[in-house]
C-alpha positions as CSV (number, residue, x, y, z in Angstrom):
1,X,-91.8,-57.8,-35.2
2,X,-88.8,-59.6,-35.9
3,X,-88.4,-61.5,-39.3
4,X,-85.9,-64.9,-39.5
5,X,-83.5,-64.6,-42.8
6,X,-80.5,-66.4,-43.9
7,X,-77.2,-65.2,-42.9
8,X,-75.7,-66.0,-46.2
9,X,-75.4,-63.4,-48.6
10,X,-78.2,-62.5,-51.0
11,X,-76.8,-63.5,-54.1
12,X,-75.9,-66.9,-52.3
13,X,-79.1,-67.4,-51.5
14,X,-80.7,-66.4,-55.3
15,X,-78.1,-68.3,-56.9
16,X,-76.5,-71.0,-54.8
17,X,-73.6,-72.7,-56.7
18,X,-73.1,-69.7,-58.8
19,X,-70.0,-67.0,-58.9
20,X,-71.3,-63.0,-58.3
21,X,-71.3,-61.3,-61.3
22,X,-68.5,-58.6,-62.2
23,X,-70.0,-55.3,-60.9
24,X,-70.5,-53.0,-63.1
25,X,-67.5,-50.9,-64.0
26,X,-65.2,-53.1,-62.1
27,X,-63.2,-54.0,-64.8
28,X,-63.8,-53.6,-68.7
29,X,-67.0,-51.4,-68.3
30,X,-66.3,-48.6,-70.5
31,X,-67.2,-45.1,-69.4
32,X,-70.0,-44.8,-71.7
33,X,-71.5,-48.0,-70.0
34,X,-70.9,-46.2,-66.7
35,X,-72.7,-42.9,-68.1
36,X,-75.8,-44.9,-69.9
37,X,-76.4,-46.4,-66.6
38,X,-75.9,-43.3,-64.1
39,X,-79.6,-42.9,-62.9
40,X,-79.8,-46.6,-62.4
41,X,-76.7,-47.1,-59.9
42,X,-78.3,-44.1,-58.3
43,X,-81.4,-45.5,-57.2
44,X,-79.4,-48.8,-56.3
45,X,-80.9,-51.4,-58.9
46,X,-79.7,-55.2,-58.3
47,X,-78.1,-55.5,-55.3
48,X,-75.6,-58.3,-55.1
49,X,-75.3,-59.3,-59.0
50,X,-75.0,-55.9,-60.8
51,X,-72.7,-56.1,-64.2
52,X,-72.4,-54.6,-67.5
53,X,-75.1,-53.7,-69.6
54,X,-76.0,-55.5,-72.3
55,X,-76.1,-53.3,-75.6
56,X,-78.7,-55.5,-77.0
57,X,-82.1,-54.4,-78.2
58,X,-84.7,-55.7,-75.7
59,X,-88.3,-56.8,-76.8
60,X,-86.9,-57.9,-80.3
61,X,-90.0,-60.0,-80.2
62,X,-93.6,-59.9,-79.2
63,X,-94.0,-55.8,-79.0
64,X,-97.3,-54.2,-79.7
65,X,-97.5,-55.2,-83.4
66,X,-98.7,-52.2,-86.4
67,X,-101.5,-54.6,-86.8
68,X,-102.4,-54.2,-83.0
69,X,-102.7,-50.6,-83.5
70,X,-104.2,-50.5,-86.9
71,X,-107.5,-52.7,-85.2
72,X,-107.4,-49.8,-82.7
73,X,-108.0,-47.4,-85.9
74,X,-110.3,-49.6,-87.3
75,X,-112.3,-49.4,-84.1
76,X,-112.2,-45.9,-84.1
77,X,-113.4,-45.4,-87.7
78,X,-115.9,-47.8,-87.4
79,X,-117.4,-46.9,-83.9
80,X,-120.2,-48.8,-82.9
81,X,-120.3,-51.6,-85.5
82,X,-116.8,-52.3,-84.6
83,X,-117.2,-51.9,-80.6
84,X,-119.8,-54.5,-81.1
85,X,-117.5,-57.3,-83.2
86,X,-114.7,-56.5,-80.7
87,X,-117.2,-57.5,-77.9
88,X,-117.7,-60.7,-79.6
89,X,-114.3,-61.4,-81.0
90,X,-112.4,-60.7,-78.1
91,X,-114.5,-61.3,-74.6
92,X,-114.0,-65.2,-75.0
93,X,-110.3,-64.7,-74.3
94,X,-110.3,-61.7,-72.2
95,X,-112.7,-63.0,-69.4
96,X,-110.4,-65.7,-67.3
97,X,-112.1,-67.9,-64.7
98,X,-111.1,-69.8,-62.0
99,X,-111.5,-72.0,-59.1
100,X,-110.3,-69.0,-56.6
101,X,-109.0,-69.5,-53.0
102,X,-110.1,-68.3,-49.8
103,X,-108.3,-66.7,-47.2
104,X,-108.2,-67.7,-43.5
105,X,-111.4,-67.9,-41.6
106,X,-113.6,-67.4,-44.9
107,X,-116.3,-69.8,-46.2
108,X,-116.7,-70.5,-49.5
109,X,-119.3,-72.2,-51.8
110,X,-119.5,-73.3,-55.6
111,X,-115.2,-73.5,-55.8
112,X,-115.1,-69.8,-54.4
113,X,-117.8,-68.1,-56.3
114,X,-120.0,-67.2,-53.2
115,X,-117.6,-66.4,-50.1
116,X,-118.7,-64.9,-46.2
117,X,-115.6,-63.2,-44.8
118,X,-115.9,-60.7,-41.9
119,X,-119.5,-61.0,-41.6
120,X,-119.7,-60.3,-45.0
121,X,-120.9,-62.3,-48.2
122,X,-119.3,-61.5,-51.7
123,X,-120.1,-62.8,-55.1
124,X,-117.4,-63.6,-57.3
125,X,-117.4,-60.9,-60.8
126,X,-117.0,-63.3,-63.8
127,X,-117.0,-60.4,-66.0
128,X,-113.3,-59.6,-65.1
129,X,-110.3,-59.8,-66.9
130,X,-106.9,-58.9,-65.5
131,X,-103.3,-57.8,-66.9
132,X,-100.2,-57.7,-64.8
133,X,-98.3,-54.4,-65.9
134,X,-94.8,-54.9,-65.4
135,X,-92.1,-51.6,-65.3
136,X,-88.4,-53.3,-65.8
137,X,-85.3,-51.9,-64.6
138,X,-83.8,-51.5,-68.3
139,X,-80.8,-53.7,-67.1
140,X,-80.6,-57.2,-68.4
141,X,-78.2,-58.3,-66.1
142,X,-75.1,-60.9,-67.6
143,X,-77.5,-64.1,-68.1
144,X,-80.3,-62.7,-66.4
145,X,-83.2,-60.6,-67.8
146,X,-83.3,-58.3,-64.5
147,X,-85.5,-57.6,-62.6
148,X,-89.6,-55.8,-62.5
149,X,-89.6,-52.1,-60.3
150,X,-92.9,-51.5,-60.7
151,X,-95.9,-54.1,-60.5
152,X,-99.4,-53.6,-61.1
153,X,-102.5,-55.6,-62.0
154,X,-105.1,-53.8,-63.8
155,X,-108.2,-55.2,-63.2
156,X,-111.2,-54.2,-65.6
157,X,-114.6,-54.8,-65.3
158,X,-116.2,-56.1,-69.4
159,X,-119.6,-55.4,-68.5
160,X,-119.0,-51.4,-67.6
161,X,-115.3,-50.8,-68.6
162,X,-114.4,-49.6,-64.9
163,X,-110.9,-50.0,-64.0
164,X,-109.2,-51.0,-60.6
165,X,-106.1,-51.1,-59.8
166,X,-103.5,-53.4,-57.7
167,X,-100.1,-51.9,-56.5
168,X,-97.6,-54.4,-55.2
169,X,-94.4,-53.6,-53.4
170,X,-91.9,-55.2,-55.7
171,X,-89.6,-56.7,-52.5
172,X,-93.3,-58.9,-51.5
173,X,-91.5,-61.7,-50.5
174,X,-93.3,-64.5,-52.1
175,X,-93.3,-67.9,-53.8
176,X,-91.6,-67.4,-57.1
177,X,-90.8,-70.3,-59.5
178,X,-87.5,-70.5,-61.0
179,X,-87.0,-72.0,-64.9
180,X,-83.1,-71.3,-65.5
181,X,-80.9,-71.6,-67.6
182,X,-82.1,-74.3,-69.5
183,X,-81.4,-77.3,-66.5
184,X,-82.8,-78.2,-63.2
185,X,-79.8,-76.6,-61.8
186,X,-82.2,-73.3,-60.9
187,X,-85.9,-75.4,-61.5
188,X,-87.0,-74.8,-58.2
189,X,-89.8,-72.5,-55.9
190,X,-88.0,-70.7,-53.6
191,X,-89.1,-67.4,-51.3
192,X,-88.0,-63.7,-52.3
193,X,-88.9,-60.9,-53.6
194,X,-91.8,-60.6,-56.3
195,X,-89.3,-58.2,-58.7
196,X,-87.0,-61.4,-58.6
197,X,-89.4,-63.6,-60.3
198,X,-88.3,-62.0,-63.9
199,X,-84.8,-62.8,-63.3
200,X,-84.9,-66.7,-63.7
201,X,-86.1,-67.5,-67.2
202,X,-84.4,-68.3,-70.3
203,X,-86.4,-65.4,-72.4
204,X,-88.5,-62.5,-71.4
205,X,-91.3,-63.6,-72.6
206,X,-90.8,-66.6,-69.9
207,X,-89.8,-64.2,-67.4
208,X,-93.2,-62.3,-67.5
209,X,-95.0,-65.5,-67.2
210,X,-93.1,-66.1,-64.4
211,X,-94.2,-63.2,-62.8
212,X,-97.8,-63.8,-63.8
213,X,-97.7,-66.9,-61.9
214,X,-96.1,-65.8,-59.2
215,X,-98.8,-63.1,-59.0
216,X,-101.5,-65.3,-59.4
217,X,-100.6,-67.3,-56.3
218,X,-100.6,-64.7,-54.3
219,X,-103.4,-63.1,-55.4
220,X,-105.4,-66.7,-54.1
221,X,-105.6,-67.9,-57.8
222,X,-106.7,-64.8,-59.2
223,X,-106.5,-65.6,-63.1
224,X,-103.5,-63.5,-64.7
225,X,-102.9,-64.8,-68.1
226,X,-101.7,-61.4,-69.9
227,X,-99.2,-58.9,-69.5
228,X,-97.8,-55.7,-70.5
229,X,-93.9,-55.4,-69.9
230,X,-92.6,-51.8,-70.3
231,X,-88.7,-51.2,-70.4
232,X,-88.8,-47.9,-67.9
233,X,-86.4,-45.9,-70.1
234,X,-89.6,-45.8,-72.0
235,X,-91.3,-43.8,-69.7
236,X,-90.3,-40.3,-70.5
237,X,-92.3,-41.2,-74.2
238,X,-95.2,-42.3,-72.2
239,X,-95.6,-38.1,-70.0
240,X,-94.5,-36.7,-73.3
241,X,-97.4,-38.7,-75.3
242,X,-100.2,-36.6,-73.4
243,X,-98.5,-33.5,-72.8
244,X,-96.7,-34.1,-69.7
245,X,-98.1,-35.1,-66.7
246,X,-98.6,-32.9,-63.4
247,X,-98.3,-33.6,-60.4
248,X,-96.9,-32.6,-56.3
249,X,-94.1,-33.8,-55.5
250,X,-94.2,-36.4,-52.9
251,X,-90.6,-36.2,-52.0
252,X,-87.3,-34.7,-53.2
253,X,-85.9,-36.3,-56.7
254,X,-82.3,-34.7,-56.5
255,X,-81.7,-36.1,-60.4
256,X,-84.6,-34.5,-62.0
257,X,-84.2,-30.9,-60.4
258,X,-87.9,-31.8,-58.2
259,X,-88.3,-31.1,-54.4
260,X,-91.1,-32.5,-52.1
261,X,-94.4,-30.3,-52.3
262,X,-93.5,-28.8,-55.8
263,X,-96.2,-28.6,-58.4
264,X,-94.5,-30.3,-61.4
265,X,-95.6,-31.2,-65.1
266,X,-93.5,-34.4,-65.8
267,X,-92.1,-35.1,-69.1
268,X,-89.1,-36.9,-70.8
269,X,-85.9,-37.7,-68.9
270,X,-87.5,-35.6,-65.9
271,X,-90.6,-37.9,-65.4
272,X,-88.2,-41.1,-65.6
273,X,-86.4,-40.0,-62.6
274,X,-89.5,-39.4,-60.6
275,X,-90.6,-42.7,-61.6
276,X,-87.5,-44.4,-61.4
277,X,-85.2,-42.7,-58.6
278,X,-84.6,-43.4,-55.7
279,X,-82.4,-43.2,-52.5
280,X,-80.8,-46.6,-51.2
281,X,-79.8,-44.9,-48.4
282,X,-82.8,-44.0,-47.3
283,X,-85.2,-46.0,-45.4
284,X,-88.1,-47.6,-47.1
285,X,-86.9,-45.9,-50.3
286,X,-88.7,-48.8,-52.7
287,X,-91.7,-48.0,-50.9
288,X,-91.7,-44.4,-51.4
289,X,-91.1,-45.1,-55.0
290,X,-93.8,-47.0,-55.3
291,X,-96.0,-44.2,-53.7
292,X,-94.6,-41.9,-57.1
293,X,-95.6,-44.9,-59.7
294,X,-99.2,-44.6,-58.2
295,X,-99.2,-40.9,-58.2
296,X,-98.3,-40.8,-61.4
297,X,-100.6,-43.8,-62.7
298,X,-103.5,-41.9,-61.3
299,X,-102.5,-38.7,-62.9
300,X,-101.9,-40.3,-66.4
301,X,-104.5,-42.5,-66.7
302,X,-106.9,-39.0,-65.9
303,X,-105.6,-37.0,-68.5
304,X,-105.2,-39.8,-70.9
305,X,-109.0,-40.5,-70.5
306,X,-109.8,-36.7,-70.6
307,X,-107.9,-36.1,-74.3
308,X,-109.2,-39.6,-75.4
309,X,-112.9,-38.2,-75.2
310,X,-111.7,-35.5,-77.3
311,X,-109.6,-37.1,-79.5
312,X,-109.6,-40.9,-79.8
313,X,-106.6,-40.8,-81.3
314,X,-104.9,-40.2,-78.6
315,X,-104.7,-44.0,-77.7
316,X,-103.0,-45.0,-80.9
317,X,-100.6,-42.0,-79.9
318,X,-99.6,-43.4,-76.5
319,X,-99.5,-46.7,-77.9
320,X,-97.0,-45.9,-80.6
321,X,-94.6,-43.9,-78.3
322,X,-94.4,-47.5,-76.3
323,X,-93.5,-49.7,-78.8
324,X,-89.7,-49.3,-78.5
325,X,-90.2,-50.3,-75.1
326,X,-93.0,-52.8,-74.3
327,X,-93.5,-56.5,-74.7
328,X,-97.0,-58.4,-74.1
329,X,-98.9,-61.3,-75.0
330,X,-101.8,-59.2,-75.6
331,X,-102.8,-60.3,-79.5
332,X,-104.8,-57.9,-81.5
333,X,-108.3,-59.6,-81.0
334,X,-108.0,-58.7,-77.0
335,X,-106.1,-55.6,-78.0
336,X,-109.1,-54.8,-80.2
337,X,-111.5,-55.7,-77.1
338,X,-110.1,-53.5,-74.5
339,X,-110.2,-50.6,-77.2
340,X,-113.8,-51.0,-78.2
341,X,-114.9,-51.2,-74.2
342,X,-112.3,-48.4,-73.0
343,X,-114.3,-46.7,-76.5
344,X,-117.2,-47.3,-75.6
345,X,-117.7,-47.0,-72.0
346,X,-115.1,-44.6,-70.7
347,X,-113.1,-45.2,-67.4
348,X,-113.5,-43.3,-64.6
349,X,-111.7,-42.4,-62.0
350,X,-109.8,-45.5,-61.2
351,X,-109.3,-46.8,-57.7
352,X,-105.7,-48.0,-56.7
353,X,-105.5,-50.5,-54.0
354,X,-101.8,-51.0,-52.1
355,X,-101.2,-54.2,-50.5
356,X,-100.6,-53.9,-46.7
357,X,-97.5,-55.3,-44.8
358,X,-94.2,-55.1,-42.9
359,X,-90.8,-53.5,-44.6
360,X,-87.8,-55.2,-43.2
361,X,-84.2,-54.1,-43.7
362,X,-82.5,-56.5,-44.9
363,X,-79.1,-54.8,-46.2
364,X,-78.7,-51.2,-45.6
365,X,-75.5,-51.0,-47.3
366,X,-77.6,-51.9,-50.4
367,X,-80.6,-50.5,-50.1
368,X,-82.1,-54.2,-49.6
369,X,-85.5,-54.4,-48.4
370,X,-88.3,-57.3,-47.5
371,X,-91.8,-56.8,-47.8
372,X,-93.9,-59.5,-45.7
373,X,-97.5,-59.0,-46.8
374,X,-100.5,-58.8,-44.5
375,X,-102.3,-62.2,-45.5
376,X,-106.0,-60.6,-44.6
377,X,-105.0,-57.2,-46.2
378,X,-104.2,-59.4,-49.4
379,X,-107.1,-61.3,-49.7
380,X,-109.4,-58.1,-48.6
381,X,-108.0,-56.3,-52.0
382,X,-109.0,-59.6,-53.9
383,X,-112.8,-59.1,-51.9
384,X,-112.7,-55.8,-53.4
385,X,-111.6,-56.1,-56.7
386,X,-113.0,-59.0,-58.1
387,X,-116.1,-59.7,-55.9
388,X,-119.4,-58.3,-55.6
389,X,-121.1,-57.8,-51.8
390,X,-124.3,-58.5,-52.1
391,X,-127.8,-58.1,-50.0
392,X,-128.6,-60.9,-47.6
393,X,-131.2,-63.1,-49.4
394,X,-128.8,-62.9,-52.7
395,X,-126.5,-64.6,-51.1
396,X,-128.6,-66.9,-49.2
397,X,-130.2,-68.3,-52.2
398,X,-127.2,-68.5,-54.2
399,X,-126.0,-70.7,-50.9
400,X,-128.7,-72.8,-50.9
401,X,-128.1,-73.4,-54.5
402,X,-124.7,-74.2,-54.1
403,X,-125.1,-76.3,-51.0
404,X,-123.6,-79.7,-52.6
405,X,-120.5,-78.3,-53.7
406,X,-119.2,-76.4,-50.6
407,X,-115.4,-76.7,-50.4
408,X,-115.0,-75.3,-47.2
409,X,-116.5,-74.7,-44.0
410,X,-115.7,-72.9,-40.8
411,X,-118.1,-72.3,-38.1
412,X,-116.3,-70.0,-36.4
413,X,-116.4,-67.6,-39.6
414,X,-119.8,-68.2,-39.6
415,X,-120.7,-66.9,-36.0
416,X,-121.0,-69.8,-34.4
């Protein structure tokens, strides 16, 4: 299936107007630039509009504050006295609702609560909250703030504490809003790739809400008011703060020393390259990288829960090793929250869902690709994730209850 794109170069077609930016090393990059950046021009990075890194410290604002972490050891003192005034502090904020949309050939009644897709009829959960966690590339980029490698909505459940979550292939091409530079001169919504979306804002705290939004459209309004940004380079901190994390490898990592179906416990600079690397000269190479992140999500996220139970303090551990790194709007009453219920009702296993689609080459002298996502594949994982199915005469009564304020109606969906 063939896919219609502009013959104009990408950068053109990002920034129209605009000059390229000097690539890095092309002229005053100094050789320690060159050698800070080496496992970034490796796995290929910005295509079009690499240049210099910028020395600056990133996240000079809005990291996990002490306070944050001190409510976490409050919670942790405290136990069940404090679980229960997080639950009532902090669930106001946390649980986001909205009027959700509904995908092609679904019915919907009470502004998306109730919906029959497929034959089948879903509740909406109105006890979720979600977080978009965003992994950056580490390079802000001239007067751009780079771009996101790695994004994932966790999606938890406040009644029970369970935890799903959403991997998206960072080259989804989307609609992502642009707020530049201060001037309508880049105040537009254009199409391309999801990871783009943090590029075009005049702070990174802007940028993330950028990518929230862009998110949330996709996701047919799914509400995605916070996120967690994490600067990659920080991801070594994160294996080392449990111990290392194993895993098999899923394919060779030529940087870190790792070959595909070698049994492997990750830490420091060799876990950012598994995470990190990859091949631009190989096809599909964002994808397989993506493949990794979840591996290693999973893998974390189980031993994490496993020395938590253990030891509690384990938490403020991982948290502290991040702060360097990580930016969020997350404030300390919701910070306190998802303590108290991760506390107090445990995660399991958690379920990782991967959007569906069609990769498209788009430069293989860069490494380019384009994701077009699988519109029914999309709003399948939102079914999933956020909605309930329920037994027939659940949903028929809560139908017939909602009968005045259907939005939408297809017979066909309906069978007729």
């Amino acid at each position: 299936m063939s896919k219609k794109r502009s013959d104009e170069p990408r950068f053109k077609r990002l920034f129209p107007g605009a000059e390229p930016f000097e690539p890095l090393g092309a002229g005053g990059g100094s050789d320690e630039d060159a050698a800070a950046t080496e496992p970034k021009a490796q796995e290929g990075g910005a295509p079009s509009h690499s240049c210099k890194v910028r020395k600056a410290a990133r996240f000079s604002k809005k990291r996990i504050a002490i306070v944050a972490v001190s409510c976490l050891c409050g919670v942790l003192l405290c136990g069940a006295g404090a679980f229960a005034l997080a639950l009532n502090m902090g669930r106001a904020s946390m649980v986001q609702t909205s009027d959700m949309e509904v995908g092609d050939g679904a019915v919907s009644y009470d502004n998306g609560k109730i919906v029959f897709f497929e034959g089948k009829k879903y509740r909406l959960n109105e006890d979720m909250t979600s977080i978009l966690f965003l992994g950056l590339d580490g390079r802000a980029q001239g007067y751009t703030n780079g771009q996101a490698d790695a994004v994932m909505v966790i999606a938890m459940d406040t009644s029970n504490g369970n935890v799903k979550v959403i991997s998206i292939p960072r080259d989804s091409m989307v609609e992502i809003d642009r707020d530049y530079l201060g001037s309508d001169r880049y105040y537009d919504t254009i199409t391309a790739q999801l990871c783009m979306a943090y590029s075009y804002a005049d702070s990174e705290e802007q940028s993330a809400e950028l990518m929230c939004r862009a998110v949330s459209r996709m996701l047919y309004n799914t509400p995605m008011r916070y996120y967690y940004a994490l600067d990659m380079d920080g991801l070594g901190d994160l294996a080392d703060a449990v111990g290392g994390v194993e895993v098999e490898a899923l394919q060779n990592v030529k940087p870190a020393g790792i070959w595909q179906g070698q049994t492997v416990n990750l830490t420091g600079q060799q876990a950012f390259y598994y995470i990190k690397y990859r091949d631009i000269h190989e096809p599909e190479s964002a994808l397989k990288r993506q493949e990794r992140q979840k591996q290693f999500v999973h893998a974390f996220v189980k031993k994490a829960v496993e020395q938590a139970k253990g030891d509690a303090g384990v938490l403020v551990s991982i948290f502290n090793s991040l702060s360097e790194y990580s930016m969020t709007n997350i404030g300390p009453t919701e910070f306190t929250f998802l303590a108290a219920n991760f506390l107090g009702n445990g995660v399991g296993d958690v379920e990782i869902y991967s959007l569906q689609g069609e990769n498209v080459l788009y430069d293989s002298n860069e490494g380019v690709d384009e994701f077009y996502l699988d519109k029914d594949s999309v709003y399948r994982t939102v079914l999933d994730v956020y909605y309930t199915e329920v037994l027939d005469e659940e949903a028929e009564a809560a139908a017939r209850q909602a009968e005045k304020s259907i939005d939408h109606v297809d017979d066909a969906s309906l069978g007729g």
